[in-house]
MARKEGU-326503 format. One record per residue (C-alpha): x, y, z; residue in one letter. Coordinates in steps of 0.02 Angstrom, whole numbers, plus 50000, padded with zeros to 5 digits. Example, Ala and Ser with C-alpha at 12.3 -4.5 7.8 and 13.67 -1.06 7.14 Angstrom:
<rs>
R       u       v       w   residu
R   50615   49775   50390        A
R   50684   49947   50357        S
</rs>
This chain:
<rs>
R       u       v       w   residu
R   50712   51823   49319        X
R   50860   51794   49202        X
R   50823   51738   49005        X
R   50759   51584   48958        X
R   50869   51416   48896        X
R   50774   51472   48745        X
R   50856   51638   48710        X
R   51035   51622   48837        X
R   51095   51442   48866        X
R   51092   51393   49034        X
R   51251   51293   49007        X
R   51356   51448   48989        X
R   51440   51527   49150        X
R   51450   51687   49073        X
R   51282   51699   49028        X
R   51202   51767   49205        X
R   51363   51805   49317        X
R   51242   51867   49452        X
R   51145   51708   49450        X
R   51244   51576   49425        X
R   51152   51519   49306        X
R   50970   51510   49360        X
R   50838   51531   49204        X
R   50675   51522   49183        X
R   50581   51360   49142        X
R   50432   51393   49053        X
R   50317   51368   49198        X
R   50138   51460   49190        X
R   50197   51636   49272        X
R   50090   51735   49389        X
R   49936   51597   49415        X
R   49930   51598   49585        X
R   49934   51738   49741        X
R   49970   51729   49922        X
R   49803   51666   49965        X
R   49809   51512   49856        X
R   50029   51496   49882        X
R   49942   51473   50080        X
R   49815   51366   50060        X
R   49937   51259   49938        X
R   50055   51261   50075        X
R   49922   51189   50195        X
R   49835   51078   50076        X
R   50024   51001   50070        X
R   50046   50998   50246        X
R   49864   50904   50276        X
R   49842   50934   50443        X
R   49679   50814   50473        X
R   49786   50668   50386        X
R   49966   50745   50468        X
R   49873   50729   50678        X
R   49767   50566   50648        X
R   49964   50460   50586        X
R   50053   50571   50744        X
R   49967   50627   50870        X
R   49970   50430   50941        X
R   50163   50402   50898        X
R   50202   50581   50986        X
R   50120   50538   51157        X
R   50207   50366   51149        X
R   50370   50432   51138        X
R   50348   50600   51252        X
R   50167   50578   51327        X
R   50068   50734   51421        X
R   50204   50852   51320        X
R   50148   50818   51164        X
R   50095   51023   51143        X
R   50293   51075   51221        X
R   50356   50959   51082        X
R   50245   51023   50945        X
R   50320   51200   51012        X
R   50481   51145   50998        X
R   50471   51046   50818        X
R   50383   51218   50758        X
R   50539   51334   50814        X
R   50656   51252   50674        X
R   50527   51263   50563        X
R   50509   51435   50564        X
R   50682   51492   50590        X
R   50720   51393   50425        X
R   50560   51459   50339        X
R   50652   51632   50371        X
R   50813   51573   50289        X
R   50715   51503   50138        X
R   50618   51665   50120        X
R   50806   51758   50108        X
R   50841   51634   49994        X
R   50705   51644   49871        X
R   50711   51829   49866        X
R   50880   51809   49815        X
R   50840   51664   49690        X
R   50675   51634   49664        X
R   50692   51449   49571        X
R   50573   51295   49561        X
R   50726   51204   49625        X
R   50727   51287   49794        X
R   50839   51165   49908        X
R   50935   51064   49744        X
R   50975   51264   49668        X
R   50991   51348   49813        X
R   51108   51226   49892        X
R   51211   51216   49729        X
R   51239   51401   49733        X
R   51322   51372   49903        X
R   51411   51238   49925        X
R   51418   51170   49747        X
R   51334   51018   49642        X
R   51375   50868   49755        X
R   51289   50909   49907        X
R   51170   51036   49822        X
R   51116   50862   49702        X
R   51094   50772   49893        X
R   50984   50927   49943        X
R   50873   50901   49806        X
R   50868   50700   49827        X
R   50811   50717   49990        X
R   50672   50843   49959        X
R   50616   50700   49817        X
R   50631   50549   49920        X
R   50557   50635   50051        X
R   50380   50695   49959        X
R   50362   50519   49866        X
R   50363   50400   50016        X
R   50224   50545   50072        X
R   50125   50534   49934        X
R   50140   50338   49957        X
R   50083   50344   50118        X
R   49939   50491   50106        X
R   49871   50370   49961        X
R   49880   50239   50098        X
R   49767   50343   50215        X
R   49656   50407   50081        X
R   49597   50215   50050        X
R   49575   50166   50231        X
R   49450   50312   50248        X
R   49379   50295   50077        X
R   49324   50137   50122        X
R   49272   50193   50321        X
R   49183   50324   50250        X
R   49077   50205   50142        X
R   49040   50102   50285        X
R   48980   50242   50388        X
R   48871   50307   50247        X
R   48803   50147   50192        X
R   48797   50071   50412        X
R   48905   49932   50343        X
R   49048   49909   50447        X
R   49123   49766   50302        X
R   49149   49881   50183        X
R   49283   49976   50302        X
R   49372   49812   50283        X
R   49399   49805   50094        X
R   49528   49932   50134        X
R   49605   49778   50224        X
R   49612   49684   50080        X
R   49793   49691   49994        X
R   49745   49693   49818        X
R   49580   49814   49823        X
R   49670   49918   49923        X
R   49812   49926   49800        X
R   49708   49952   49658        X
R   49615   50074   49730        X
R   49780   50164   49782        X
R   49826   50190   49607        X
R   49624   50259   49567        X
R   49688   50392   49704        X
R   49865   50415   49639        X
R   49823   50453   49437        X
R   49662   50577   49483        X
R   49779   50694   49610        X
R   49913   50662   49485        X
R   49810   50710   49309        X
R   49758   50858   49416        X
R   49942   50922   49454        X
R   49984   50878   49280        X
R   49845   51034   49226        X
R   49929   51171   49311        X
R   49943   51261   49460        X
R   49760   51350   49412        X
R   49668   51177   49445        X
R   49777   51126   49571        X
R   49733   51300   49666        X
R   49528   51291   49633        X
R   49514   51111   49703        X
R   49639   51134   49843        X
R   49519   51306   49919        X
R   49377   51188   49942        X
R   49481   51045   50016        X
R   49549   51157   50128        X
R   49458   51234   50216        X
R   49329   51101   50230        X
R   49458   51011   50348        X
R   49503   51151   50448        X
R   49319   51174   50497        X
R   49295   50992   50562        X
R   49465   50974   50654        X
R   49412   51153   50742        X
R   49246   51056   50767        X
R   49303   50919   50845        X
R   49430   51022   50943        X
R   49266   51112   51005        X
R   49177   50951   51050        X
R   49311   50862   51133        X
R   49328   51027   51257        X
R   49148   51025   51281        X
R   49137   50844   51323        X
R   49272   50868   51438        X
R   49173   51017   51527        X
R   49034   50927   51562        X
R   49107   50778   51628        X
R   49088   50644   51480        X
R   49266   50630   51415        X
R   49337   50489   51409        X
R   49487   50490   51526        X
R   49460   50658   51567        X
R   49630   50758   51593        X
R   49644   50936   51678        X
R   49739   51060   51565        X
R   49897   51107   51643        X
R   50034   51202   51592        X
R   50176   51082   51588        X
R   50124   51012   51437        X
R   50205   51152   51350        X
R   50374   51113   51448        X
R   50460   51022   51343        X
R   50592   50981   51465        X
R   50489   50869   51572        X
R   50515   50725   51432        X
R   50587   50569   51499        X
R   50742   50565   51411        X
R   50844   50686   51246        X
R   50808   50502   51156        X
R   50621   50546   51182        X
R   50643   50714   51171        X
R   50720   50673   50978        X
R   50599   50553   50921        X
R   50472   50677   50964        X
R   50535   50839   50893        X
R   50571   50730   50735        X
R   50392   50683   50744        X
R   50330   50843   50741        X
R   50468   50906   50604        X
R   50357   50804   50510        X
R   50199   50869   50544        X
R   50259   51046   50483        X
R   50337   50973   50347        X
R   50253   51039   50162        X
R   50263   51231   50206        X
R   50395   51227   50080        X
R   50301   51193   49929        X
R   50255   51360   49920        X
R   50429   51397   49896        X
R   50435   51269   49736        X
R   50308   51353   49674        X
R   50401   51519   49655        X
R   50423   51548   49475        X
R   50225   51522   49452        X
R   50176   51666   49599        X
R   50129   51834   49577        X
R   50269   51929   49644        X
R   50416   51775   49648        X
R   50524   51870   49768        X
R   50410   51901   49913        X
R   50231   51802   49907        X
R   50319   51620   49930        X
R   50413   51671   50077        X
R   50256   51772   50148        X
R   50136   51619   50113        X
R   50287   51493   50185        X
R   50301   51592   50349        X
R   50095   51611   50361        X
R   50041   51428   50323        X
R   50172   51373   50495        X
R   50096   51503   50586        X
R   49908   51442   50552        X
R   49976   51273   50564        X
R   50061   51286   50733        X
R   49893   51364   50824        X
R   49803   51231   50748        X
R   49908   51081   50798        X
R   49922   51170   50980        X
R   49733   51181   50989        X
R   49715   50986   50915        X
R   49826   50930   51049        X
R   49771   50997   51184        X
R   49591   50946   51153        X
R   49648   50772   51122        X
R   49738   50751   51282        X
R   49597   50845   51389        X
R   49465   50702   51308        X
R   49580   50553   51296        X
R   49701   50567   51430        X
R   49858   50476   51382        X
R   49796   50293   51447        X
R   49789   50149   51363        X
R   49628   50117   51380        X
R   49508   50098   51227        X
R   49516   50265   51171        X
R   49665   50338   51284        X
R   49802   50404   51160        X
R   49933   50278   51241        X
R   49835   50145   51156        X
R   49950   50055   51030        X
R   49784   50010   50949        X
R   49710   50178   50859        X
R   49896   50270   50874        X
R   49913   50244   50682        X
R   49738   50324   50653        X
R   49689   50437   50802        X
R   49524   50527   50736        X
R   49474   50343   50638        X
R   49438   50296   50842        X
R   49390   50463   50912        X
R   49258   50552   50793        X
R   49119   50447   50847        X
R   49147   50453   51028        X
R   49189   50656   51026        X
R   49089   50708   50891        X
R   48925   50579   50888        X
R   48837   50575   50733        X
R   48936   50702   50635        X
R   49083   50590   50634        X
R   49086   50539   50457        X
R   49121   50715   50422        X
R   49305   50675   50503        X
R   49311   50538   50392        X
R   49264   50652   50251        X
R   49407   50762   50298        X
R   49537   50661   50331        X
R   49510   50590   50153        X
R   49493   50758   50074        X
R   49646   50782   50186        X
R   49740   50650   50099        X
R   49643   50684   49934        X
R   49711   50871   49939        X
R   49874   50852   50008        X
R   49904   50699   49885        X
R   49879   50826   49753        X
R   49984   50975   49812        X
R   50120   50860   49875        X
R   50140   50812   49679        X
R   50206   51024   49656        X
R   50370   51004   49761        X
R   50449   50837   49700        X
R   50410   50853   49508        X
R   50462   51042   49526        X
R   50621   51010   49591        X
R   50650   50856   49463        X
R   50597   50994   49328        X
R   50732   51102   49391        X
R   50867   50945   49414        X
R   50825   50907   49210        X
R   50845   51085   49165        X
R   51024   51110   49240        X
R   51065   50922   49175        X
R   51090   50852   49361        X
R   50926   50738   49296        X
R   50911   50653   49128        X
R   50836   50800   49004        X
R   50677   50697   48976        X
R   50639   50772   49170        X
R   50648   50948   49112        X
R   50499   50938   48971        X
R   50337   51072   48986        X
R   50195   51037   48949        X
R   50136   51144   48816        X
R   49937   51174   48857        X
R   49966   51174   49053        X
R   50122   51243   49070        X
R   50170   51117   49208        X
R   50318   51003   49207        X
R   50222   50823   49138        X
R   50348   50698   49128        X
R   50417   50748   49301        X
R   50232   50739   49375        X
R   50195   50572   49283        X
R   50365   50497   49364        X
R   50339   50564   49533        X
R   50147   50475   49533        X
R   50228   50317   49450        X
R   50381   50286   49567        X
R   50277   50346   49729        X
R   50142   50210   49689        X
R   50256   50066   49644        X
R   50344   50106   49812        X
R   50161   50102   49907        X
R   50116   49954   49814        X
R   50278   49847   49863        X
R   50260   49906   50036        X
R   50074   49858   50057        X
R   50127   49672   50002        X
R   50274   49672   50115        X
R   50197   49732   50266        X
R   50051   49815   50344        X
R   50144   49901   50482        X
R   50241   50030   50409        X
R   50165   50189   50432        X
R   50270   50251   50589        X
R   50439   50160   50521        X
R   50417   50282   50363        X
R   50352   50417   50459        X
R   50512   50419   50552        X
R   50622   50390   50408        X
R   50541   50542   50332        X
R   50580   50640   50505        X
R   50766   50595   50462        X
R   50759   50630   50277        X
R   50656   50794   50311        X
R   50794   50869   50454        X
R   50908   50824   50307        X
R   50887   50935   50167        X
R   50797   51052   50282        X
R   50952   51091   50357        X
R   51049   51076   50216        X
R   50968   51233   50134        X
R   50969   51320   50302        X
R   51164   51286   50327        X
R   51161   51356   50121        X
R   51085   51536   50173        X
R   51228   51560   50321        X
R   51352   51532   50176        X
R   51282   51601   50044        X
R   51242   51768   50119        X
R   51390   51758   50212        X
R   51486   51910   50130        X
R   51308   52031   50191        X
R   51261   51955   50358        X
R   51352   52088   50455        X
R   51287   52239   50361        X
R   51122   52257   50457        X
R   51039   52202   50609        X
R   50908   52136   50487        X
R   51031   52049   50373        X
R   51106   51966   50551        X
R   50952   51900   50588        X
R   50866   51820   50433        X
R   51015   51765   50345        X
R   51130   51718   50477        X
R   51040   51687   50668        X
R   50875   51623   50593        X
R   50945   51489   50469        X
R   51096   51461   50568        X
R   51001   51399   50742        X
R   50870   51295   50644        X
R   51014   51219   50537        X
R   51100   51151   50701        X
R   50935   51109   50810        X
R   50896   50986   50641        X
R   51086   50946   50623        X
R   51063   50863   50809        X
R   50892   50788   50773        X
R   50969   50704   50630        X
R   51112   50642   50691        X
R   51012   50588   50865        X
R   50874   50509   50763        X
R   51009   50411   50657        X
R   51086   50331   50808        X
R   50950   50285   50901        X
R   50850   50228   50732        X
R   50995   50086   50752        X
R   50884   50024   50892        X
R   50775   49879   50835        X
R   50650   49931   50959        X
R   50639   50111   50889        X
R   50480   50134   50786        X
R   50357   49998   50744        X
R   50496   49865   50818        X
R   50538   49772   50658        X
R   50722   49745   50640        X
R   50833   49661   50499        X
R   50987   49564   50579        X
R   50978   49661   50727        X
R   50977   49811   50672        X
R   50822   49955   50665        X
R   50723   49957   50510        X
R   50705   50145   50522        X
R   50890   50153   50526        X
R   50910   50059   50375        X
R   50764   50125   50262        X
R   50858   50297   50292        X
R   51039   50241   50253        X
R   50959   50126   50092        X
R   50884   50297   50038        X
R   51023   50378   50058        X
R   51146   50255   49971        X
R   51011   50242   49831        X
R   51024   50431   49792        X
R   51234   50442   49810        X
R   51240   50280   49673        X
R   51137   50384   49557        X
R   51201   50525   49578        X
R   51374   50448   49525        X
R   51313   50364   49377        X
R   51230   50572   49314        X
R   51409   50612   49352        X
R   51466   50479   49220        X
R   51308   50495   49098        X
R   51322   50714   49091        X
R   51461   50779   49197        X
R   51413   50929   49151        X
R   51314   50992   49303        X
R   51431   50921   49419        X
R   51593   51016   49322        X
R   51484   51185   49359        X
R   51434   51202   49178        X
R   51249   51220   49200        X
R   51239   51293   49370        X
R   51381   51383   49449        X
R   51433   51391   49678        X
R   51452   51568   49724        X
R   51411   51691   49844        X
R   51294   51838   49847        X
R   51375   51987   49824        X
R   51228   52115   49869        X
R   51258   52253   49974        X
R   51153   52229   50131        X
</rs>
C-alpha cells in the first residue's frame, strides 16, 4: 500500500508513479478475514429480503424460466467478479469502481463509476428499510395473533418513523467499525440461510406428497433461458436478477480493512456469488414446484404477493414455523441494511480523499477507524429519499428495483470495461492474463452494456414496471435518466468548486505496466 496523505501528499503525481496516486486512508487495517469479507458480502446481498421483492417480478416478466434467467443474470456476475478481483490485486482501494475506473479511463467517467455505485446502494438501503418495517410489524402480529398490528406498517407516518428507528441503529453500527459490523452480521447470516434452506425443504416435501399448492413437475427447461417469450423479457429478467447478485462487491470496498488486501476480497467476492447462485437456484425451483406460476392465491403470477413472496408463502409451506421467515427476512433487511452502509460511505471516503467529494467526506473517525461523516450522510440522504417516496407513493418497490437493475449494469460494466483497458498492455502475456483481465471482464462488460441499453429503451414504456408513467413516458425510464442527470450536474459544479481531481492532480489515468 503506498504512504499515507499524512506522510506523501496524495495531490502530487510524482509521489507514487506506480499508483497513480492511490494512498492509504486511515481505515482500521487487517479486522476482518475471508470468512467474515463472505459473510459481509452475503449479509449485503440479503438473499431472504433479495427472493421475497423478485422472485414475483421475475416470473411475471419470464415465467417457468425463472432458474435459466437466474443462470444467466449470475454469468455476468461472475465474469465481472473476476475482473474486479484483477483489479484489486492490482489496486487494492476503498474506492474500487470510482479509483479503479479513474486509473483507466480518467476522472470524468471514473467520478460517473463511483456515482452510480452510490446512487445505487442508497435507494437499497431505502428500500431494505422499507421491508424491514413491513415485517417488523408482521412479525409482531404473528407473535402477539394480532393480525392489526401487521397494518401499522401501512400507516404512512409510523412506518416512516419507524424507518428512521431502523436506519440510525444499522447506521451507528457501521459507524463502529468493520469489527461490529462483522460480529452482528455472522449471526444474521446464517440465521437466514437456515430458514430459506428450510422452507426450500418444505416446499419440496409438500410438493412430494401431493399438498402443494399448484403443484408443478420439475422439468428441465426452466434452466433454458431461451424459451422466454421475447429478448424484451429476456432483459427485464436478466436485469432482475443482476439485482439479486448485486452486493458481492462490498467485499471489494472493504479492501484496505482485510487481512491480505490483494487476494481475500477477490476470493470472498467470487465465493459469496457462488453460495449465492446455488442458493437462489435451489429457492426457485422450490417455489415454482409449490406455487406453480398461476395466479391463483398463492401462484407466483399473482400480482398480489409478487412484491413480498415469502410474506404469502411461509404459512402455507412452512405451517407454524412461519414467523421464523418473517424473522429472517427482517434480520435479512436488518443485516443487509447494515453491510450495505460499507460500500457507499467507502467509496464517498475515497471520492473526499482524492477531492472528487467535498473534504468533509474524507474524515476518520478516530476511535473506530471508519469513515463517520460519509456513513452519517449515506444513512441521512438514503432515509430522506425513503421517506419522500413513502408519502408519494406506495407502489414503488419494482419501479426502483428496476432502476437499480439499470444503475447496477452501469457502473458494473463500467469497471469491467476499466480492467480490459487497464491491463491492456499484459493481457497477451499469458493464457491466465487472457482470461481474467481481458475474456472475463470483457464478455460481462458487453452482456451488461446490452442489458443497459435494452432496459433503457424499453423502461420508456409506461407499461414497463409497476405501470406508472409521467406524460407518457415510463417512470423507470425517468427515475434512471433523473439519477443520472443529478450525478453529471454535481459532478460539474466539484469540477468548478476543486478542479483539482478532475485536472489529474489527486489521482492520475494510466495503465499497468506489470509484466504478466
Amino acid at each position: 500500500m503506498a504512504q499515507s496523505p499524512a506522510s506523501t501528499p496524495a495531490s502530487s503525481p510524482a509521489a507514487e508513479p506506480s499508483t497513480g496516486g492511490i494512498s492509504s486512508k486511515g481505515l482500521s487495517a487487517g479486522s476482518v478475514g475471508l470468512l467474515g469479507a463472505t459473510v459481509i458480502g452475503i449479509s449485503c446481498i440479503a438473499p431472504a429480503y433479495t427472493l421475497t421483492a423478485s422472485l414475483g417480478p421475475t416470473v411475471a416478466a419470464v415465467g417457468t424460466q425463472m432458474p435459466g434467467i437466474f443462470m444467466v443474470g449470475f454469468i455476468p456476475m461472475l465474469l465481472v467478479a473476476l475482473g474486479y478481483r484483477e483489479l484489486n490485486n492490482a489496486m487494492p482501494d476503498a474506492g474500487t469502481s470510482f479509483t479503479w475506473a479513474t486509473r483507466a479511463f480518467g476522472p470524468w467517467l471514473g467520478w460517473m463509476g463511483g456515482w452510480g455505485l452510490i446512487v445505487a446502494t442508497v435507494v437499497v438501503l431505502s428500500n431494505l428499510a422499507g421491508v424491514a418495517v413491513d415485517f417488523f410489524y408482521l412479525m409482531l402480529a404473528q407473535l402477539f395473533g394480532n393480525p392489526d398490528l401487521a397494518d401499522l406498517a401501512a400507516n404512512v407516518w409510523i412506518n416512516i418513523l419507524t424507518c428512521l428507528v431502523f436506519m440510525v441503529g444499522a447506521c451507528y453500527v457501521s459507524y463502529r467499525g468493520m469489527e461490529t459490523t462483522k460480529m452482528v452480521q455472522y449471526v444474521l447470516v446464517a440465521f437466514q440461510l437456515l430458514v430459506l434452506v428450510w422452507f426450500s425443504v418444505a416446499a419440496l416435501l409438500h410438493f412430494s406428497n401431493g399438498t402443494a399448492f399448484d403443484a408443478l413437475g420439475f422439468s428441465i427447461d426452466w434452466f433454458n433461458p431461451f424459451l422466454t417469450p421475447s429478448f424484451s423479457a429476456f432483459a427485464a429478467g436478466v436485469s432482475l436478477s443482476i439485482f439479486i447478485y448485486w452486493g458481492w462487491d462490498v467485499t471489494l470496498t472493504m479492501n484496505e480493512e482485510t487481512k491480505d488486501p490483494e487476494t481475500t476480497p477477490g476470493r470472498a467476492a467470487t465465493l459469496t456469488v457462488g453460495i449465492i447462485f446455488a442458493l437462489y437456484i435451489l429457492v426457485s425451483v422450490s417455489a415454482l414446484m409449490f406455487s406453480g406460476v398461476g395466479t391463483g392465491e398463492l401462484g407466483l403470477g399473482n400480482e398480489d404477493i409478487q412484491g413480498n413472496v415469502f410474506a404469502a408463502l411461509a404459512g402455507p409451506v412452512m405451517g407454524p414455523f412461519a414467523i421464523l421467515m418473517s424473522l429472517a427476512v427482517l434480520s435479512s433487511s436488518a443485516a443487509s441494511l447494515q453491510s450495505t452502509f460499507v460500500g457507499p460511505a467507502r467509496t464517498m471516503l475515497a471520492m473526499g480523499h482524492y477531492k472528487a467529494f467535498p473534504n468533509r467526506f474524507a474524515a476518520i473517525s478516530p476511535r473506530f477507524k471508519s469513515p463517520g461523516f460519509a456513513t452519517v450522510m449515506a444513512g441521512v440522504v438514503a432515509w430522506g429519499f425513503y421517506a419522500v417516496m413513502r408519502v408519494l407513493s406506495t407502489d414503488v418497490l419494482t419501479d426502483t428495483i428496476l432502476t437499480l437493475g439499470i444503475m447496477i449494469c452501469f457502473y458494473y460494466g463500467v469497471t469491467a470495461f476499466a480492467c480490459v483497458w487497464f491491463f491492456r498492455r499484459e493481457v497477451f502475456g499469458s493464457a491466465r492474463a487472457f482470461f481474467l483481465k481481458l475474456l472475463a471482464p470483457l464478455v460481462g462488460g458487453v452482456i451488461l452494456a446490452v442489458i443497459f441499453a435494452t432496459t433503457l429503451i424499453d423502461s420508456t414504456n409506461p407499461d414497463y414496471g409497476s405501470g406508472s408513467e409521467i406524460g407518457g413516458v415510463g417512470l423507470v425510464f425517468i427515475l434512471a435518466i433523473v439519477l443520472f442527470v443529478a450525478g453529471i450536474v454535481l459532478m460539474f459544479i466539484m469540477r468548478a468548486v476543486n478542479p483539482a481531481f478532475f485536472q489529474g492532480k489527486t489521482l492520475t489515468k494510466g495503465v499497468s505496466r506489470e509484466k504478466a
